[in-house]
C-alpha positions as CSV (number, residue, x, y, z in Angstrom):
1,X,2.5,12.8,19.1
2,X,2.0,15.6,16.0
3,X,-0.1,18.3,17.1
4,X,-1.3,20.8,15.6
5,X,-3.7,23.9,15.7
6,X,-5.2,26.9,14.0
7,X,-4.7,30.1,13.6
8,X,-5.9,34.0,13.3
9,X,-5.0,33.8,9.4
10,X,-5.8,30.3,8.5
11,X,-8.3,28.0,9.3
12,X,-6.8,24.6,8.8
13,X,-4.2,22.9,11.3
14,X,-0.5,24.4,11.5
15,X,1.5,20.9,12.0
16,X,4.0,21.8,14.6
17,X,5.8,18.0,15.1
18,X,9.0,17.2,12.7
19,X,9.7,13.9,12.4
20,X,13.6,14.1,14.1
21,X,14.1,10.2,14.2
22,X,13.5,7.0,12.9
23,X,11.1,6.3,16.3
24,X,8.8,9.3,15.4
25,X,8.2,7.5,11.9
26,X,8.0,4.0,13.2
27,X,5.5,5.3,15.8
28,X,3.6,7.2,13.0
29,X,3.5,4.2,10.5
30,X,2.2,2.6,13.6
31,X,-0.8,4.6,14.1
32,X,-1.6,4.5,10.4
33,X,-1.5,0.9,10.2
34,X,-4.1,1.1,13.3
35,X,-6.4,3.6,11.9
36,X,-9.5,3.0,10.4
37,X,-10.0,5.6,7.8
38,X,-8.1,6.0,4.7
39,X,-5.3,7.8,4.5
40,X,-2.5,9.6,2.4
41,X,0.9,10.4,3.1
42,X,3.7,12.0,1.9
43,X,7.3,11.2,2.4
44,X,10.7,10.8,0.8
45,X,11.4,8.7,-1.9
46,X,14.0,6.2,0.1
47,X,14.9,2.2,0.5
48,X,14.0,2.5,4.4
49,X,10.3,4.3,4.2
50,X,9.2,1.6,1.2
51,X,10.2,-1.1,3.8
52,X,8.5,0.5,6.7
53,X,5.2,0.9,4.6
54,X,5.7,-2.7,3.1
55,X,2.0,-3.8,2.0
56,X,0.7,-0.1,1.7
57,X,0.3,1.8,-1.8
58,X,3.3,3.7,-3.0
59,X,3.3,6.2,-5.7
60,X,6.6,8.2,-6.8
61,X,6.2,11.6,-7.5
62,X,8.7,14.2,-8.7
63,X,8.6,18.4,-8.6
64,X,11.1,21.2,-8.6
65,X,11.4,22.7,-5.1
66,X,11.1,26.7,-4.6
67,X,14.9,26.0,-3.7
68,X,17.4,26.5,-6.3
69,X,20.6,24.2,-7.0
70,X,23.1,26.9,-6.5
71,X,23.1,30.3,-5.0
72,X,22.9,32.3,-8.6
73,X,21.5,29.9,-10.5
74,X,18.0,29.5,-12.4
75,X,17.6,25.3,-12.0
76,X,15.7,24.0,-9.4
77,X,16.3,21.2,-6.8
78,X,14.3,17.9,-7.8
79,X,12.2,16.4,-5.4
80,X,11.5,12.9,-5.5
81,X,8.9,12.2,-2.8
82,X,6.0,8.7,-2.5
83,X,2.4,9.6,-1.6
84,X,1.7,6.3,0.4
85,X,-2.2,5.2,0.9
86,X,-3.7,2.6,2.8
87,X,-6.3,2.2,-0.1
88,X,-5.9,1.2,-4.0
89,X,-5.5,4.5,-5.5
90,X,-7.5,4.4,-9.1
91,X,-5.4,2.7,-12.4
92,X,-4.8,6.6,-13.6
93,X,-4.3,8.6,-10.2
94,X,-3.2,11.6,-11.9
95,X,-4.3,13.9,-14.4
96,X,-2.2,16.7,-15.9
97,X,-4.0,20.1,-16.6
98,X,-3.5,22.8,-19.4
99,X,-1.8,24.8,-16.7
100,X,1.2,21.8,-16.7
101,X,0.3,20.7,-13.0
102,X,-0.8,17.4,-12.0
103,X,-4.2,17.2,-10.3
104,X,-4.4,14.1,-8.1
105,X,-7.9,11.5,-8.5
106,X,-7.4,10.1,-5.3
């Protein structure tokens, strides 16, 4: 079960669960699947989480990580990551701002 809980310093929940296995995910897809509200995930960009959320919206996404390829270097690792949704994101479901992020219209 993820649980979670608040602190001193921030308001919103801490998640303390890691998924360690491929039971923790199928349990969790699970549980989605069952809900009632909508919902938005993010996972990794592999073969096996597009098949276990078969049916569901998947949207790549991309971002450099804080980590860097190599010790001394400047480049940073690339993420490739799917925000998966239980509802029809909208035809555009990102917009980019003068800043160069991506705001989300989900």
């Amino acid at each position: 079960m993820i649980t979670s809980k608040k602190s001193s310093f921030n308001p919103f929940p801490v998640y303390l669960h890691n998924m360690r296995s491929w039971d923790d995910h199928w349990q969790l897809a699970d549980r989605l699947r069952a809900s009632k509200c909508k919902w938005i995930l993010s996972s990794y960009d592999m073969p096996e989480i597009h098949s276990l959320y078969d049916g569901c919206n998947i949207i790549s996404v991309q971002s450099f990580s804080g980590m860097r390829v190599k010790k001394n270097d400047t480049k940073r690792t690339l993420n490739k990551e799917v925000l998966i949704t239980n509802f029809s994101p909208p035809l555009q479901p990102y917009q980019k701002l003068e800043s160069g992020q991506i705001a989300l219209n989900l």
